[in-house]
N, C-alpha and C positions, 0 to 999 in steps of 0.2 A: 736487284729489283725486288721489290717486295710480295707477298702474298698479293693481298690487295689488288695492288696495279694488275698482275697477273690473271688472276680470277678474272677481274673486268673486261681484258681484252681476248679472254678464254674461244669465243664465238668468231672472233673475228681471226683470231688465228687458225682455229679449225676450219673457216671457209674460206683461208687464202685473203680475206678483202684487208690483211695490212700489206697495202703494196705502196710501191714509191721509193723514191731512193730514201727518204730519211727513215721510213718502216722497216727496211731489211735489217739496219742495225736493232730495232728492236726487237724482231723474230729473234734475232741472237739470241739475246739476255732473253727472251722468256722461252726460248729452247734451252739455257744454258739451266733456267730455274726450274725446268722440270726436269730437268736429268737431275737433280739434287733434291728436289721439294717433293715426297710421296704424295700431302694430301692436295698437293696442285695437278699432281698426276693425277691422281683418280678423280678429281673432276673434271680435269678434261676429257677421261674414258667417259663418264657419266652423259658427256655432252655429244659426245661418238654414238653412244646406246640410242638417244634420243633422237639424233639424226637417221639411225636407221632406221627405228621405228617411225617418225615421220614419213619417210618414203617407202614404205608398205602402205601406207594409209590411200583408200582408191580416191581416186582425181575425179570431182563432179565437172562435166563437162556440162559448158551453156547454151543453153538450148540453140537450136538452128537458126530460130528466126528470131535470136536475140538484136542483132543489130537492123532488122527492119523495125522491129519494135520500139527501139531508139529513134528511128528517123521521123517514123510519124508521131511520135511522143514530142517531139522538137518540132516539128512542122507545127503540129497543135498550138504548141506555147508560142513558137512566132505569130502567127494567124490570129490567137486572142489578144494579141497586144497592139492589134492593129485598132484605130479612132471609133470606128462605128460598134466595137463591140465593147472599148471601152465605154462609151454612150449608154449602150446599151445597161450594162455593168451598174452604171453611177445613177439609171434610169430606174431601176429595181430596186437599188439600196434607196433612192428617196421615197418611192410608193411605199414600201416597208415602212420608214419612218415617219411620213406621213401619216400614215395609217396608223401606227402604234399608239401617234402624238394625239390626233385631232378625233379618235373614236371615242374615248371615254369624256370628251367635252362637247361632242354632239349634245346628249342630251340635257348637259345643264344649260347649253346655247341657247335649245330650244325655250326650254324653260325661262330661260332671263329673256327671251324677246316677246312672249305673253305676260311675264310681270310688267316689265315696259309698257307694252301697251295699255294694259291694267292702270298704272302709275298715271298716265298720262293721260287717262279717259276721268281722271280722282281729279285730277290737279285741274283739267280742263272746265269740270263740275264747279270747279272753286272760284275760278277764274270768270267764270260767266252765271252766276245766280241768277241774273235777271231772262234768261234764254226761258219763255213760255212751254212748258212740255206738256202736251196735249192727250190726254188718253184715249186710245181706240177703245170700242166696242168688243167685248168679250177680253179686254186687256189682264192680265194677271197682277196683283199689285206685289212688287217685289219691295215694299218699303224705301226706295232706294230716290226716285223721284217720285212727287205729288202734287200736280198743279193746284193753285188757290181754287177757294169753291167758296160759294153764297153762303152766309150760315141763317142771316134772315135778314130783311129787306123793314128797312125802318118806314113806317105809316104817316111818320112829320113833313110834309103837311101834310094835312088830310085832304086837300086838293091840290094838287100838284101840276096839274095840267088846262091850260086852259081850255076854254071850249070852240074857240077859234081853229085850233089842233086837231081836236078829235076825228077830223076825218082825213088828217094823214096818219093817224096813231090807228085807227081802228084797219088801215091794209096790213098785210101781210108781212110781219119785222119791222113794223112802223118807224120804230124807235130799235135801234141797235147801239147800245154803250161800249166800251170798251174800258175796264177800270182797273188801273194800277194798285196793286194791294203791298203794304210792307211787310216786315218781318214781325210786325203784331197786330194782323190784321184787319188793320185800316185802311182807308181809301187815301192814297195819295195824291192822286191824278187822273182822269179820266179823258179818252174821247168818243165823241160824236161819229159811232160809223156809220150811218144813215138814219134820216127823219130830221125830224124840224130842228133848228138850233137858233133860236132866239134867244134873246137876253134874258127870259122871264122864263122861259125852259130851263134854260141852264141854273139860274138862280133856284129855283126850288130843287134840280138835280142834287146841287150841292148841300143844301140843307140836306135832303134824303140819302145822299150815298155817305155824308159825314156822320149821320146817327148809324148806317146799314153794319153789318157785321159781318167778314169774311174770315176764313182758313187761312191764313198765309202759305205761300209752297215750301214743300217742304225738300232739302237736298240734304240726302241720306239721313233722314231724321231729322235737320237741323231747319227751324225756320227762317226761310231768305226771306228776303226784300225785292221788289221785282215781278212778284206773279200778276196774271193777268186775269181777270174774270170779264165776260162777254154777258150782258143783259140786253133783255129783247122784253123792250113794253106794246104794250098795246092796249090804247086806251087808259085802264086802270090794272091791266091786268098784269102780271109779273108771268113770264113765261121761263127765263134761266136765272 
């Protein structure tokens, strides 16, 4: 038998574990190679040293309540693997993720549903030019809309009204026009909202609101077609 082979089963010969009927022929031969082999002898003394030094070494004993500590340590891990705490489990991992995901697009959310509506208040403007927008009292002028306005009221004809009229012209709004103005403002169209509407009314209306001059409205600067202007005569007098 060789060095080698020897050396390798050095441990197990020294603890007895070659046993078995086909191992006792090999105890032989490597009992036969160490009565013959010096440096296979001296390590297996080497291995003898260290075996008794290992057993001087003090034995840490485990603690008393080692094996309760197991048992609820194993209790525990059954008990989380039960449905509801998986739930519970797969419940927190989604908030977490959710939250990770959907906080940093909160506020550009916000943001895209005011441009939107922004968008759609521009597009709706474009969409409807002809929509009259009326200014209040103490209104701020934002440039943004500016209903049509009188710029001055043409004097052809010089008599305009007959005298059969005059005393429904001379009450109160006598005469109420309503005049469609375009986007170079002219008078397109007009109606009669209250007071006389004869054929001989309206024929000199037309003459005088075709020479009149208006503003056209204006959407965001741009002039529409569509604005609305309101005149109120009376008699001869021009009141809007």
């Amino acid at each position: 038998m060789k060095c080698n082979t020897v050396r390798t089963n050095l441990a197990g010969y020294l603890d007895d574990a070659i046993t078995g009927g086909a191992r006792v022929e090999e105890r032989a031969q490597i009992r036969q190679h160490l009565e013959a082999c010096n440096v296979c002898r001296e390590e297996l003394e080497s291995f003898r040293k260290l075996n008794v030094l290992l057993s001087r070494v003090p034995k840490n004993l485990p603690p008393a309540d080692l094996a309760i500590r197991i048992k609820v340590a194993a209790a525990q891990a059954q008990h989380s693997r039960d449905w509801p705490s998986r739930m519970r489990r797969i419940k927190d991992r989604a908030e977490i993720l959710l939250d990770n995901v959907f906080r940093p697009l909160s506020v550009p959310a916000t943001g895209g549903f005011f441009s939107a509506i922004l968008v759609f208040v521009l597009v709706l403007q474009m969409i409807l030019p002809g929509t009259t927008v009326r200014a209040v009292q103490n209104d701020v002028d934002l440039n943004l809309m500016r209903p049509a306005e009188l710029v001055s009221l043409s004097d052809y004809p010089q008599s305009w009204a007959p005298e059969s009229q005059d005393v429904e012209l001379s009450m109160p709004h006598g005469l109420l026009v309503d005049v469609t103005v375009d986007s170079h403002g002219q008078m397109t169209d007009y109606t009669i909202l209250s007071g006389p509407t004869t054929l001989e009314l309206r024929r000199h209306l037309d003459q005088m609101l075709l020479f009149s001059r208006f503003s056209p409205m204006l959407s965001f600067g741009r002039p529409t077609a569509g604005g609305h202007v309101v005149l109120s005569f009376s008699a001869v007098r021009v009141r809007g």
